[in-house]
N, C-alpha and C positions, 0 to 999 in steps of 0.2 A: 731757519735752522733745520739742518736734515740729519736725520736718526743715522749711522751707521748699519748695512745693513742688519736683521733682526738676526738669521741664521748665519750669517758669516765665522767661516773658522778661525782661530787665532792663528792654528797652524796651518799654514798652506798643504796640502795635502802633497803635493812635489818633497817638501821636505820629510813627509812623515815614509819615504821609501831606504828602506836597508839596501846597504852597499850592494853592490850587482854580485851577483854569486854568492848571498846569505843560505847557510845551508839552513833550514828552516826547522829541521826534526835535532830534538836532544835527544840522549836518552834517556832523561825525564819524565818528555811524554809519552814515550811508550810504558814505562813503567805504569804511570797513571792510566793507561789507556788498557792495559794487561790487570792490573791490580781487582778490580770486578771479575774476571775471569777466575782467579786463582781462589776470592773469596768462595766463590757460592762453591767448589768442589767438594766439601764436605758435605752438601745437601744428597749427593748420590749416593753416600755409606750410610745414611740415617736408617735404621730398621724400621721404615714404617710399618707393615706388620702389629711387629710386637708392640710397637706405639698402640695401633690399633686396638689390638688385643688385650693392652693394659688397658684403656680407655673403656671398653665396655664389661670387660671383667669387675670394676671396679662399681657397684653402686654409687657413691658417695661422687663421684666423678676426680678422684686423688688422681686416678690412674693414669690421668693425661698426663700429671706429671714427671712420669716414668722419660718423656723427651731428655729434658731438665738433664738427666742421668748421663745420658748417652754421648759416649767421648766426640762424633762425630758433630752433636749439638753443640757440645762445650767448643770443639775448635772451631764451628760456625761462628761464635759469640768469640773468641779469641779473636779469629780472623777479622773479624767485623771492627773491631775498637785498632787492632793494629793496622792497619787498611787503613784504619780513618785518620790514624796519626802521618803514618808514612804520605797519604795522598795531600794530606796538607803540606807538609813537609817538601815532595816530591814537585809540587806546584809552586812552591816559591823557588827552590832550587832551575826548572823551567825557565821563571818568569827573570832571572836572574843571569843565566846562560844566555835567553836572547838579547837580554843587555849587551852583556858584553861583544856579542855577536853585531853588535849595533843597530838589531832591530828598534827602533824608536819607537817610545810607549808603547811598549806588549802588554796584552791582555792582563790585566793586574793579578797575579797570584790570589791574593783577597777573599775576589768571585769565589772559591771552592767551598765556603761559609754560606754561601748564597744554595737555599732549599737543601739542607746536607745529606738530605736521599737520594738526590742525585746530583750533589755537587761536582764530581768528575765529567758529568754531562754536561751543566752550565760554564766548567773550565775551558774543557777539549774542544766547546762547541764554540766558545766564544774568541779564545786562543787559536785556531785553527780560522776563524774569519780573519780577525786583525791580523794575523803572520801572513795569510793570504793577500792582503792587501799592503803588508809592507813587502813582501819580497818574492809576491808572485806565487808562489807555490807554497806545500802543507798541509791538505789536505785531508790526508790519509788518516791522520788521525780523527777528525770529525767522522771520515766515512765508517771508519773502526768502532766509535763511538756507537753511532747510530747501529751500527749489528748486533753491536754488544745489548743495547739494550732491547733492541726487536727479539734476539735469544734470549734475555732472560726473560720477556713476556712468553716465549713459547717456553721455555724451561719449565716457569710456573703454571703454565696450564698442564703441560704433562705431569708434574708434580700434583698436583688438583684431582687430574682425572685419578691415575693412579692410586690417591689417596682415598679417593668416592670409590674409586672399584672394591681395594680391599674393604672399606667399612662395609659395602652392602655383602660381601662376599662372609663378614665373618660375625652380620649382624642374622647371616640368611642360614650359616653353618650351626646357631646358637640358637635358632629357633624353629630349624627342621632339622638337628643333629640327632642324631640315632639314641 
């Protein structure tokens, strides 16, 4: 008696190709692939400064919480929770279009649950293989993906430095100040 083989597809991989000419990009995924971009914009109006400034002003250390205040924080934390709905959202609507489009078994919407700090990354990246492989092309959004999040690594280092500059600048103003 012989095992059928162990790795064998159910679905032939011939079958699992979208009609010739599947346009491969919604604009879904852009939206989800733009949505990280438009969040973090609020980070550049935040006064750090006066963050700072509250922060060591303040003995008791309340003062950090002066952020908290700051409309630019608040629409950070807006942004953040609406982002997260819309990307879920945005991600079945996607997964839903390339249906119709006749891509066969696309990337499941679902994934976007999967690590949800970077769930648009485990979508785009995983969506953008499997579309690749039904219909040849699509790319772009993966490579989008990926800048996206190499920029907001340097984002948050410039934000870092930035943020060390002013504390030593106005821990150094408060302790050699006139």
């Amino acid at each position: 008696m012989t095992d059928p083989a162990p790795y064998s597809r159910a679905t032939p991989s011939a079958a699992l190709r979208a009609p010739e000419g599947t346009d491969p990009y919604t604009i879904w995924i852009w939206l989800i692939v733009a949505l990280p971009i438009v969040q973090v914009v609020p980070l550049f109006f935040i006064d750090w400064r006066a963050f700072v400034d509250a922060s060591l002003a303040d003995p008791t250390g309340l003062g950090a919480y002066s952020l908290l205040l700051s409309p630019a924080y608040i629409a950070l934390v807006i942004l953040s929770w609406v982002g997260t709905g819309l990307t879920i959202w945005f991600a079945y609507r996607d997964w839903r279009e390339l249906k119709e489009r006749g891509v066969p078994q696309p990337f499941h919407w679902a994934w976007i649950f999967l690590v949800f700090a970077v769930s648009y990354a485990v979508y785009t990246i995983g969506r953008s293989v499997v579309v690749k492989r039904r219909t040849g092309g699509g790319s772009a959004p993966l490579w989008i993906t990926i800048a996206t999040i190499v920029g907001g690594f340097f984002v948050g280092i410039w934000i870092t430095v930035v943020l060390t500059q002013q504390i030593f600048e106005a821990m150094l103003s408060t302790s050699f100040g006139p």
